[in-house]
C-alpha positions in Angstrom: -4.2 15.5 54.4 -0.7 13.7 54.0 -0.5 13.3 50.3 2.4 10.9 50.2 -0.6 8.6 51.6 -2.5 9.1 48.4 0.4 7.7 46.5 0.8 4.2 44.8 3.0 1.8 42.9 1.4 -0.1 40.7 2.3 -2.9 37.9 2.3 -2.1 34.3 4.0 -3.1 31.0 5.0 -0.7 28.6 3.1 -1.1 25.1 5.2 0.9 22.2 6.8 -0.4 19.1 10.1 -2.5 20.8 11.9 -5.7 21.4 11.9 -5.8 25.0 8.3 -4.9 26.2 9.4 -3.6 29.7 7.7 -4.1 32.9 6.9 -0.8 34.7 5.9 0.8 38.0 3.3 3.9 37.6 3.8 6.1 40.7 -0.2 7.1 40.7 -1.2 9.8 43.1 -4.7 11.1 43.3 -5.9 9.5 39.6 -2.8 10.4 38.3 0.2 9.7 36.6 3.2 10.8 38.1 6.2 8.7 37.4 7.2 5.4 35.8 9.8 3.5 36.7 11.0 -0.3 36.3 9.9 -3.0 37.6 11.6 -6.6 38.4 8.5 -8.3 37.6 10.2 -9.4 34.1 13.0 -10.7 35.1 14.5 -10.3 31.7 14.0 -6.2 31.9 14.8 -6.1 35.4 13.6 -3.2 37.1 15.8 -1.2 33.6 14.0 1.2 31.3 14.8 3.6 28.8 14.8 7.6 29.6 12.2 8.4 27.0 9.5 6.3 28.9 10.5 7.7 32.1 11.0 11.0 31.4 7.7 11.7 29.0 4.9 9.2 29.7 3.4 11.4 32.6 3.2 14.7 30.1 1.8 12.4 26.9 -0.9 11.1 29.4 -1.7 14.4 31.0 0.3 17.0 29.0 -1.8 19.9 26.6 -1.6 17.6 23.4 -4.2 15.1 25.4 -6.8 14.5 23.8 -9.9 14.0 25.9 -13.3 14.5 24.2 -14.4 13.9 20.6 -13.6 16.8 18.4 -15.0 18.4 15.2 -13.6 19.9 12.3 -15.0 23.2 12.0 -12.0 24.7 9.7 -10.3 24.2 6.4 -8.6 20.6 6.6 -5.2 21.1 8.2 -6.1 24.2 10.0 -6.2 22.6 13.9 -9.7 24.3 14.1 -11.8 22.1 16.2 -15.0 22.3 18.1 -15.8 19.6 21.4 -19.0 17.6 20.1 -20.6 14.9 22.3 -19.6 11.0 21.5 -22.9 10.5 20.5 -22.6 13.1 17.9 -19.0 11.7 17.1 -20.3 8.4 16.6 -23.2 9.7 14.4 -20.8 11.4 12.3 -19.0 8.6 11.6 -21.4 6.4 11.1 -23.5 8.5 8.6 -20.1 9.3 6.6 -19.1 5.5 6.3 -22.8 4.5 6.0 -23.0 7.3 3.2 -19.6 6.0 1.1 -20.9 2.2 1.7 -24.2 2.7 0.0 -22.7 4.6 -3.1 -19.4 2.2 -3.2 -19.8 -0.6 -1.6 -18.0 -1.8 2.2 -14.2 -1.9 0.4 -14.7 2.1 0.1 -13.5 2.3 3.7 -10.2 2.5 4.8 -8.9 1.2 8.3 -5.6 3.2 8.4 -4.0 1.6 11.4 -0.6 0.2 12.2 1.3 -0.5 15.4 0.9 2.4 18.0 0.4 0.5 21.1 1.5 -3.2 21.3 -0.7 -5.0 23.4 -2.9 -7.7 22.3 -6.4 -5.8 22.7 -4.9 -1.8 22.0 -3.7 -2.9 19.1 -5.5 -4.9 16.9 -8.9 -7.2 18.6 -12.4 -5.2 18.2 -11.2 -3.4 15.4 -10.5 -6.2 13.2 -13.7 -7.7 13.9 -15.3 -4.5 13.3 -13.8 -4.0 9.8 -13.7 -7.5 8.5 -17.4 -7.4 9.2 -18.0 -4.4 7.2 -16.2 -6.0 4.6 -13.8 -3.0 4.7 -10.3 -2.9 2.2 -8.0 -4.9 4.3 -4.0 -3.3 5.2 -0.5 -5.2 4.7 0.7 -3.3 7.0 4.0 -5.3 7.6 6.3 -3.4 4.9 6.2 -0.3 6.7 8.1 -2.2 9.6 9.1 -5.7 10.2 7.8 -7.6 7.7 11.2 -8.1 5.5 12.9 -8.9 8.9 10.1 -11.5 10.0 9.5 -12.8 6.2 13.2 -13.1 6.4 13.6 -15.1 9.4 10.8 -17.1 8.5 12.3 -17.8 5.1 14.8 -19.7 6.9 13.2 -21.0 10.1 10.0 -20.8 9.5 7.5 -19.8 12.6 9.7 -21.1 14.9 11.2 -19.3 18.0 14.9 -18.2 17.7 17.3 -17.6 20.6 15.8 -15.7 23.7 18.7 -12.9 24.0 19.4 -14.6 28.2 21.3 -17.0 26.4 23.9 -14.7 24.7 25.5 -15.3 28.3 26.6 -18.9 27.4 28.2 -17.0 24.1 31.6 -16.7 23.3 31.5 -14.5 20.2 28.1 -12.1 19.4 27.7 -10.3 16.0 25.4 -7.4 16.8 24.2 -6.3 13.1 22.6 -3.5 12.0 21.1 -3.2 15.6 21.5 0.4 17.8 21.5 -2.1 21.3 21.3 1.1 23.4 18.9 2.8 21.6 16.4 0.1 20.6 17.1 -3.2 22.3 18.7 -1.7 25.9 18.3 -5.0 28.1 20.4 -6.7 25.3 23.4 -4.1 26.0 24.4 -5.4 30.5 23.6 -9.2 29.2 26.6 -8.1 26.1 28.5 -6.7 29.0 28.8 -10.0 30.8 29.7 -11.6 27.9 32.5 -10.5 27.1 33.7 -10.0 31.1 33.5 -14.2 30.5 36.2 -13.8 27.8 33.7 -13.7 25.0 34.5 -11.6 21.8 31.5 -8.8 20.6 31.7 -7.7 16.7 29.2 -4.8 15.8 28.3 -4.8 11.8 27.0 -1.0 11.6 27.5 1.7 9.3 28.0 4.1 12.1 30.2 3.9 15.3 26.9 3.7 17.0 27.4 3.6 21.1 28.2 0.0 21.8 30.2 0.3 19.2 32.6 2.0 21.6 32.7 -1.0 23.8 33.0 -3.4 21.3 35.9 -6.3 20.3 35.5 -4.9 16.4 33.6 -2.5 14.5 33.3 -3.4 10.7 31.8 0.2 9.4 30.7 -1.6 6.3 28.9 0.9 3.5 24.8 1.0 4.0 22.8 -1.6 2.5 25.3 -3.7 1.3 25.3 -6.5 4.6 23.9 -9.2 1.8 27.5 -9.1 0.2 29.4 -9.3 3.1 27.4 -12.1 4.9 27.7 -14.1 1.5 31.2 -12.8 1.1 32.4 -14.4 4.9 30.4 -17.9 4.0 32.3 -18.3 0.4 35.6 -17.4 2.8 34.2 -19.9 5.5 34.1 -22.6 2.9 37.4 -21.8 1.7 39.0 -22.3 4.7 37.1 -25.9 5.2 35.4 -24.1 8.5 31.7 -25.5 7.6 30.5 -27.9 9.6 29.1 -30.3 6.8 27.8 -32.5 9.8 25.4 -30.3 11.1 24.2 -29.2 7.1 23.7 -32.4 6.3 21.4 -33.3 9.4 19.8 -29.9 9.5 20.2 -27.7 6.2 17.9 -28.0 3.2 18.9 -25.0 -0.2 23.2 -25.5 0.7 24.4 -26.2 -2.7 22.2 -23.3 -4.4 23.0 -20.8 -2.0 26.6 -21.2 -2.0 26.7 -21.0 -5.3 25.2 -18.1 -5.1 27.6 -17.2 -2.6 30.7 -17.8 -4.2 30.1 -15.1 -6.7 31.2 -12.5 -4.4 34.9 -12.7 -3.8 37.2 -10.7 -1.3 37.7 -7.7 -3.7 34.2 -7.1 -4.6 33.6 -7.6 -0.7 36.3 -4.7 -0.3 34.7 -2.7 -3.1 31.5 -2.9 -2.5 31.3 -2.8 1.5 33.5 -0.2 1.6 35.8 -2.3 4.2 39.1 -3.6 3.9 40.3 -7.1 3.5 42.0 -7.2 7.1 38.9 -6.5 8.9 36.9 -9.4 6.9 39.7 -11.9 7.2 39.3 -10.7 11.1 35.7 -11.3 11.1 36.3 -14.9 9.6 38.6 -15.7 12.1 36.6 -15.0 14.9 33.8 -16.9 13.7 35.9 -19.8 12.5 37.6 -19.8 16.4 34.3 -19.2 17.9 32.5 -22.4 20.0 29.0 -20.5 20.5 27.8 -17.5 18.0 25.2 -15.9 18.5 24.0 -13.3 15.4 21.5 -10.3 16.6 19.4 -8.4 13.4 18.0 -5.3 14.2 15.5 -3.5 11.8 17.9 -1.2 10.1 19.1 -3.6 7.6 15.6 -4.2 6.4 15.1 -0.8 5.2 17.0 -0.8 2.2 16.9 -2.9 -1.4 18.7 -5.6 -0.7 17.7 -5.5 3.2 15.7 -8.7 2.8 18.7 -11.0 1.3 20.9 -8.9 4.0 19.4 -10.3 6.8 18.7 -13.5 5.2 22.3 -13.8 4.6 23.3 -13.0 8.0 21.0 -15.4 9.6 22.1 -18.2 7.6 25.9 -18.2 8.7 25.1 -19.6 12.0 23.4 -23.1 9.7 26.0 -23.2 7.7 28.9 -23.2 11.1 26.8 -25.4 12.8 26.4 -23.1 15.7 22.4 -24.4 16.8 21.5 -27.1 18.8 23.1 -25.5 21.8 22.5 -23.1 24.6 24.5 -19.5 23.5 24.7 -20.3 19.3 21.8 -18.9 17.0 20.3 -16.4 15.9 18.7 -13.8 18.5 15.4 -13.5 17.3 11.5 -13.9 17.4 11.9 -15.9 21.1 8.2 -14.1 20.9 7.0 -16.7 18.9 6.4 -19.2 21.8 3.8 -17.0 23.4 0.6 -18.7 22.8 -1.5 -16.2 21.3 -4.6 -16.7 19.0 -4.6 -13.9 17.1 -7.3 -15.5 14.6 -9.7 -16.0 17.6 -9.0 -12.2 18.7 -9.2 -10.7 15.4 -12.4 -12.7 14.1 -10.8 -13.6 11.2 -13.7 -15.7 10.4 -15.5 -12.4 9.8 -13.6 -11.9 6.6 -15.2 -11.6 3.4 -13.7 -14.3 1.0 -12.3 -11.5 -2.3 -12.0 -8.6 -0.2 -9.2 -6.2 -1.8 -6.0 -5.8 0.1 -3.7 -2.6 0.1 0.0 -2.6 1.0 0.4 0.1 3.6 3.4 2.0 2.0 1.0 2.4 -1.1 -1.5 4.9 0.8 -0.5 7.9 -0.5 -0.8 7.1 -4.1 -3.7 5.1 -4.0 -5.7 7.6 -2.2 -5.0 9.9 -5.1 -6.1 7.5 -7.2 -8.8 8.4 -9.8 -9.1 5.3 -11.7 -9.7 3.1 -8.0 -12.7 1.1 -8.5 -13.8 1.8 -6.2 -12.4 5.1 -4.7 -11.3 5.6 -0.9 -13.8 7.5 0.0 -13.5 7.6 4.0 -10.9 6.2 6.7 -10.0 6.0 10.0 -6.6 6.5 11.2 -5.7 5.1 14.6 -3.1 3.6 16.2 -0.7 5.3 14.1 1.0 8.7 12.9 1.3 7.9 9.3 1.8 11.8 8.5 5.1 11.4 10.7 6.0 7.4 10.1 5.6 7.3 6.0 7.7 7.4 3.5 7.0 9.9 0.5 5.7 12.8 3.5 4.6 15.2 0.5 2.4 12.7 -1.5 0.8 11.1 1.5 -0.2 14.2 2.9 -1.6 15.6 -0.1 -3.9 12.4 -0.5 -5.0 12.5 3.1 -6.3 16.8 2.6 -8.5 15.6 -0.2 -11.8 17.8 0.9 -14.3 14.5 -0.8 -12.5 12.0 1.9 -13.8 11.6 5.2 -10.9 11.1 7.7 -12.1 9.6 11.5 -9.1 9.3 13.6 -8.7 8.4 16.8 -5.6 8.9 19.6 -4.1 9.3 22.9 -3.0 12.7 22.1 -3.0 15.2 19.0 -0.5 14.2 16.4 0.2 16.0 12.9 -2.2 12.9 11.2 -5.3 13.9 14.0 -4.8 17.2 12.9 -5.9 16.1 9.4 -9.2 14.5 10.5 -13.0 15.2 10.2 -13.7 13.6 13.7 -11.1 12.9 16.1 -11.9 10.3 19.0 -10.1 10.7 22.2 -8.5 7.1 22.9 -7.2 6.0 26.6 -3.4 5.6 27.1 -2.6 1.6 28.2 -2.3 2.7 31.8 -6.3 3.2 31.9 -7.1 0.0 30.0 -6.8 -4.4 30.8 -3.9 -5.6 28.0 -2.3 -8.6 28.0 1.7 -8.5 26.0 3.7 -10.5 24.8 7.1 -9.5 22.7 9.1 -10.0 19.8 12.2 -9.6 21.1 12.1 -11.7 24.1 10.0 -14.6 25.6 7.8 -14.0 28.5 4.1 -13.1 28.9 2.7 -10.4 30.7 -0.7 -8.7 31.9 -2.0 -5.3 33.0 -4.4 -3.7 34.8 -5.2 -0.3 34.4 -3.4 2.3 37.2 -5.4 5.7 36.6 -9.2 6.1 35.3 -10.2 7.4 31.6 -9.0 10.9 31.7 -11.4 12.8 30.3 -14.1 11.1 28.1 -11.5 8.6 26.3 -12.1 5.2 25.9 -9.6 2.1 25.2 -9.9 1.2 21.8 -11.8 -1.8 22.5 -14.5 0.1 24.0 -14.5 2.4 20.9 -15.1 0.0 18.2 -18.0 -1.7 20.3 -19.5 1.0 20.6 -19.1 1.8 16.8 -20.6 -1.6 15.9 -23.2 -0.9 17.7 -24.0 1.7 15.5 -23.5 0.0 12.9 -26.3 -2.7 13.9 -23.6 -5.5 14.6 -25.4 -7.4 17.4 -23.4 -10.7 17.6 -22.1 -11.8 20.9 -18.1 -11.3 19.3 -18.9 -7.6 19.2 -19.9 -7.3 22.7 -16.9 -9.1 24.2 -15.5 -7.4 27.1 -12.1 -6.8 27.7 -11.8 -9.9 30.0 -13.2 -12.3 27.0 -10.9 -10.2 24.6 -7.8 -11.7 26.8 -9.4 -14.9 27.5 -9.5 -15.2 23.3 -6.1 -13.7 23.1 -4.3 -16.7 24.6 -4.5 -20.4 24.6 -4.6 -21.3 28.2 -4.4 -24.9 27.5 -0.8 -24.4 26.8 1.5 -26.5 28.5 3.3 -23.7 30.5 0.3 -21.3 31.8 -2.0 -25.0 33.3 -5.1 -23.8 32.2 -4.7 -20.2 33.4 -7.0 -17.8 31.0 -5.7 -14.4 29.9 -7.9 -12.6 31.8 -6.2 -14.8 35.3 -3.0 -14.2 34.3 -0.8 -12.4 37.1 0.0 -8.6 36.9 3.1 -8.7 39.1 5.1 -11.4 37.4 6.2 -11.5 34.0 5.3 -15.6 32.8 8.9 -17.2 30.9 8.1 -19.3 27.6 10.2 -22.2 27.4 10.1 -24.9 25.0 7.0 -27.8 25.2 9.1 -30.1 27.3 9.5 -26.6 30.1 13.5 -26.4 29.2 15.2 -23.6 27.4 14.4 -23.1 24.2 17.1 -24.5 21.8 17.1 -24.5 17.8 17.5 -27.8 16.5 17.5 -29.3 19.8 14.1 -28.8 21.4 13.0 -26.0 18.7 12.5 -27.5 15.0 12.6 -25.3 12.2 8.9 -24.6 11.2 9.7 -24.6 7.5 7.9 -27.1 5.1 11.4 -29.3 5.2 11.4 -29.0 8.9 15.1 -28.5 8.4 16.8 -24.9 7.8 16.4 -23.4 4.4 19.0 -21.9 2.7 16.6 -21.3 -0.8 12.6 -20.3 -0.4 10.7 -21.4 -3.6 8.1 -19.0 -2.1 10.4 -16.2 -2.5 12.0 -17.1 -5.4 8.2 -17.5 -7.0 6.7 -14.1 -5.4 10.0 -11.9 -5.8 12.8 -13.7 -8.0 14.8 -14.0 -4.4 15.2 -17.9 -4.0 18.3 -17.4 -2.2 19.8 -13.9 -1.3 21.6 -11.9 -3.6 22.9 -8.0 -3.9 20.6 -5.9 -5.5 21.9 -2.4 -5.5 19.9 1.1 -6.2 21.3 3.4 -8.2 22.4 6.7 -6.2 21.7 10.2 -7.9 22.7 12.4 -5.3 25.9 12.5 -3.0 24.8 11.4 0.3 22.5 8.4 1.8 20.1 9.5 4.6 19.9 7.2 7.6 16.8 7.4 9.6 17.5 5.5 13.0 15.5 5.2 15.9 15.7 8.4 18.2 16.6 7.9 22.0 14.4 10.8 22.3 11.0 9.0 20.4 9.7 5.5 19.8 9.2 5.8 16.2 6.5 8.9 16.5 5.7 8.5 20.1 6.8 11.5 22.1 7.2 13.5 19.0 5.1 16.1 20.5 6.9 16.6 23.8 9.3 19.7 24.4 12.2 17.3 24.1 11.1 16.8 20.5 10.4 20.3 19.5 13.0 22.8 17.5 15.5 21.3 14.8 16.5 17.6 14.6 20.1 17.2 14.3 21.5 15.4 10.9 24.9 13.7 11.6 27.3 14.7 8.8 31.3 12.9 8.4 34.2 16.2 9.1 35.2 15.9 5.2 31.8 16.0 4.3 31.0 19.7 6.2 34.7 20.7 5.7 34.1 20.3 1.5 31.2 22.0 1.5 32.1 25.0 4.2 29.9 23.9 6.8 30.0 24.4 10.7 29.4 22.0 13.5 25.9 23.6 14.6 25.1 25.1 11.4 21.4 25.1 10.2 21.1 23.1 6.7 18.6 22.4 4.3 18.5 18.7 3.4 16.8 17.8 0.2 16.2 15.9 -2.9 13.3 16.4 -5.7 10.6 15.0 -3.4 11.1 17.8 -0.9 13.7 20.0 1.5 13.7 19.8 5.8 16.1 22.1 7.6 18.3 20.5 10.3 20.8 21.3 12.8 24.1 19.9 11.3 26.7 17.3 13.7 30.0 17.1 12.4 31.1 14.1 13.7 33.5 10.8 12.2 31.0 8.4 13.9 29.9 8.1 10.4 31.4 7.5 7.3 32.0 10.2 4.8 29.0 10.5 2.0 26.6 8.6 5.0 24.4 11.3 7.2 22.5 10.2 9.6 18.6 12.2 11.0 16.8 10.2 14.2 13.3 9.2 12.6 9.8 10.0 14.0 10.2 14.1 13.9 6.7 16.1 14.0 5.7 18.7 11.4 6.7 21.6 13.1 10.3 21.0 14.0 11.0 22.0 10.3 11.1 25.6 9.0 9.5 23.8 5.6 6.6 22.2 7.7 8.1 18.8 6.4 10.5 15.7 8.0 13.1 13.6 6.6 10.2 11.3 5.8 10.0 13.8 2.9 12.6 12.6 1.1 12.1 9.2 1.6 11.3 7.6 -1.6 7.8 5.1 -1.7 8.6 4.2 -5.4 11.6 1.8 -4.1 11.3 -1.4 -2.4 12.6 -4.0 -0.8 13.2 -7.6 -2.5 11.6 -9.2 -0.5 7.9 -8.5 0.7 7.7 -4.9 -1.1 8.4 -3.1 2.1 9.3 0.8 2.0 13.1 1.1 1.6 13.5 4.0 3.8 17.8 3.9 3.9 17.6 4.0 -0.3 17.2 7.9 0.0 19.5 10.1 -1.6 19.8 13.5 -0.5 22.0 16.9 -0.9 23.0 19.5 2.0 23.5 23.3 1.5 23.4 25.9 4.4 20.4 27.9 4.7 
């Protein structure tokens, strides 16, 4: 038999944690998974996709770590000693443990542990909510892990409206890319950059490392970690000084300017120097580039939100474009949350009319305290993890594990393959990988909508998620219609077909070999301030939030700095090797994690391009493979996030070090870049 006959292309999306939500081409042969590739269906990714999807989505669907029929513990917690059990049994288990807890504590005593593995509408959150928010389980903030300090700060300012899709960067003629690793995590941003500036236009990157477009960039202002708040505020006091507002457009569109500019004004060139670690030629650079500039366009990554002040940072930073008038035009903006014109109804999916009115609400990054919390009332005394590697994602590695081994918790989890938070588990359920399941996607880093189909069958006995948590309310007794939704009804509720743009077409109809644009209502671009109003209760931009000032003292942004007790600040950027945790269990991920570490730095403390370290702090010690490198700046290292257990001699990650105690201003979200660490050889 010719087996090149057996083989097939077919149309997929990709699902993990990023901006740009790729379309893809599974090479299928035989039921399986053999390649992916890009696809042109979105014309936005173009056929374009990062290496780590190519190169390790075949092994984490088929590779040894697949997980592919409900397991039992059988050893000590931790041990990896499991025993194949039937999903009847598996589903019995569960069901008697949570049925168990719920009778001696009441429904909040369970603990959906969840976050944001897979990014499609029904993989990541539809029959699970309504499955939990009918038991009346403890409900999860899970937004301060990730994302919540960057969307709480755009929506501060804009309020739940969609910013610039990142096409239009093209009709820019001067781009600040801040705090945002374009190759790394945003990679269809990086050719449209490319073009830009072949058109004359002028690309700043605001990083504290020479990151790789860095290299092929106009300017790089290497300003000091978490300290982008001072700087922003710093350029729009200098802005003003030099008369280069545009009072027209503020007055039309701006709500907060007096407040915030007085806010701004406190910080003055030398404390912008000081305090940024950047000298007064490159910021009177940056302001004359903005102040020459016709079209700016501003892009935020997540890496600003992780530390103290990350909130006011990006607030800051998204505000100079309001106060230079640069909206209301095709090319000036801010790049962000072009997502938001998707149609999606979210409430409809989740069930949220399942909710029990009182029910408590944890924040995410709390987890490892609170579950070691004796005085709960009441006590966590069974979860399920899914949809996430919190072992390998969290900050505070030490404390979270500990509360997760307590022997009086039961721990369900479910996955695609077996991660170091499985391995932790009472009852593991083997979960299908998107390519074997119906999703429909749409993004938050770009604006069109997309469906799937699946490309291979269940391998093994795993189900989609949605199939999983029916069948667990079924045990449970739920017998409503909204638990036995299939996955076509599940899209059909995702999306509101009557929008303008998709005519009545239902989720379920929407096509799987062309990626659907979102414009604005009247079908042109979407423009801020032109055919995009600010969704903010002013309807105007808004310089100062009562809700934040209220919630967090924040009204308008403001430098907040953490004091530093050791020499260095950790940086945990995204890896080109991992999507947060994804792929942390493939070969390329195995053996030490490199930490980046500035010549003067190794050459004061007598250590070797290569060396093995130990990097550590009171909360704990990981052993790395030491860079010497001056793409960052001295007394700045920098460790890819998303490392498994075992690529440390310690058993531990960076995410050991990672404080859980410090917060962000805004939102309380885990403050990952506040960590303070010191490096000795081993």
């Amino acid at each position: 038999m010719n087996k090149q006959a057996n083989k097939k292309t077919l149309p997929s999306v990709c699902p993990l944690d990023c901006p740009d939500t790729c379309s893809l081409n599974a090479q299928v042969q035989d039921g399986t998974l053999i390649a992916v590739k890009g696809s042109k269906a979105n014309p936005y990714t173009d056929g374009v996709i990062c290496n780590k999807v190519a190169r390790y989505y075949p092994d984490f669907v088929h590779g040894q770590s697949r997980l592919t029929h409900p397991l039992k513990r059988v050893g000590p917690r931790g041990s990896g000693d499991f025993e194949r059990i039937s999903w009847d049994e598996a589903l019995d288990l569960i069901h008697e443990a949570f049925a168990a807890a719920i009778v001696k504590y009441g429904p909040e005593t369970i603990l959906p542990f969840n976050y944001a593995g897979p990014h499609g509408e029904l993989g990541g959150g539809s029959m699970d909510r309504r499955f939990f928010y009918n038991m009346g389980a403890t409900m999860l903030n899970r937004g301060p892990l990730c994302g919540a300090v960057r969307g709480g700060a755009y929506a501060s300012v804009f309020g739940n409206a969609p910013g610039m899709p990142p096409v239009q960067v093209l009709h820019s003629d001067l781009v600040l890319i801040w705090g945002n690793n374009v190759t790394v995590s945003n990679l269809h941003l990086a050719p449209l950059l490319k073009e830009m500036r072949k058109k004359g236009g002028k690309l700043v990157i605001i990083d504290p490392k020479r990151i790789k477009i860095a290299e092929q960039c106009d300017m790089h202002i290497q300003i000091r970690p978490n300290t982008d708040v001072v700087f922003a505020m710093g350029l729009a006091a200098e802005l003003e000084r030099r008369d280069a507002l545009d009072h027209a457009f503020i007055g039309d569109w701006v709500v907060g300017f007096d407040t915030y500019m007085a806010q701004a004004r406190d910080y003055s060139l030398e404390q912008v120097e000081e305090i940024c670690g950047i000298s007064a030629k490159e910021f009177h650079a940056v302001a004359d580039l903005i102040q020459a500039a016709k079209n700016m366009a501003c892009s935020f990554g997540n890496g600003i939100e992780r530390g103290r002040s990350g909130g006011s940072g990006l607030r800051a930073g998204m505000i100079l474009p309001a106060l230079t008038g640069h909206h209301g035009r095709l090319g000036a903006g801010v790049v962000a949350k072009s997502g938001v014109a998707t149609p999606k109804n979210q409430p409809r999916l989740h069930g949220d009319h399942l909710m029990k009115p009182g029910t408590r609400v944890f924040n995410i990054v709390d987890l490892g305290m609170l579950l070691q919390d004796d005085t709960l009332e009441p006590p966590i005394a069974a979860a399920m993890i899914y949809n996430h590697n919190p072992v390998a994602t969290h900050p505070d590695q030490v404390n979270l594990i500990k509360g997760l081994m307590r022997e009086d918790l039961f721990l369900a989890g479910s996955d695609v393959v077996m991660t170091d938070s499985m391995a932790l588990c009472d009852v593991i359920l083997p979960a299908s990988s998107h390519f074997e399941h119906n999703d429909v996607f749409g993004a938050y880093g770009q604006n069109y909508l997309q469906r799937a189909e699946p490309v291979i069958p269940c391998v093994g006995e795993s189900l989609p998620n949605t199939e999983i948590f029916r069948r667990l309310a079924a045990r449970f007794g739920y017998d409503d219609p909204i638990f036995k939704a299939d996955d076509a009804q599940l899209m059909d509720d995702a999306i509101n077909s009557g929008h303008p743009q998709l005519n009545g077409i239902k989720g379920s109809a929407l096509p799987v070999d062309k990626a659907i644009e979102m414009k604005a209502l009247n079908g042109e671009q979407m423009i801020m301030c032109q055919n995009v109003i600010p969704a903010t209760p002013s309807g105007k931009i808004e310089l100062f939030c009562q809700d934040y000032e209220d919630r967090f003292g924040f009204g308008v942004p403001r430098y907040d700095p953490v004091l530093q007790d050791r020499p260095f600040v950790i940086i945990t950027p995204s890896s080109d090797k991992r999507t947060n945790a994804t792929f942390g269990g493939h070969a390329a991920s195995q053996g030490l994690e490199m930490v980046e570490m500035h010549p003067l730095d190794a050459a004061e403390r007598g250590l070797n391009d290569g060396a093995k370290v130990t990097v550590f702090n009171d909360l704990g010690k990981v052993t790395l493979q030491l860079k010497v490198t001056d793409a960052t700046r001295p007394g700045v290292l920098y460790s890819p996030k998303g490392t498994w257990r075992a690529t440390s001699d310690t058993g531990l990650t960076v995410n050991a070090l990672i404080p859980s105690d410090v917060r962000t201003d805004i939102e309380h979200g885990a403050a990952y870049h506040e960590t303070f660490v010191e490096v000795k050889p081993c």
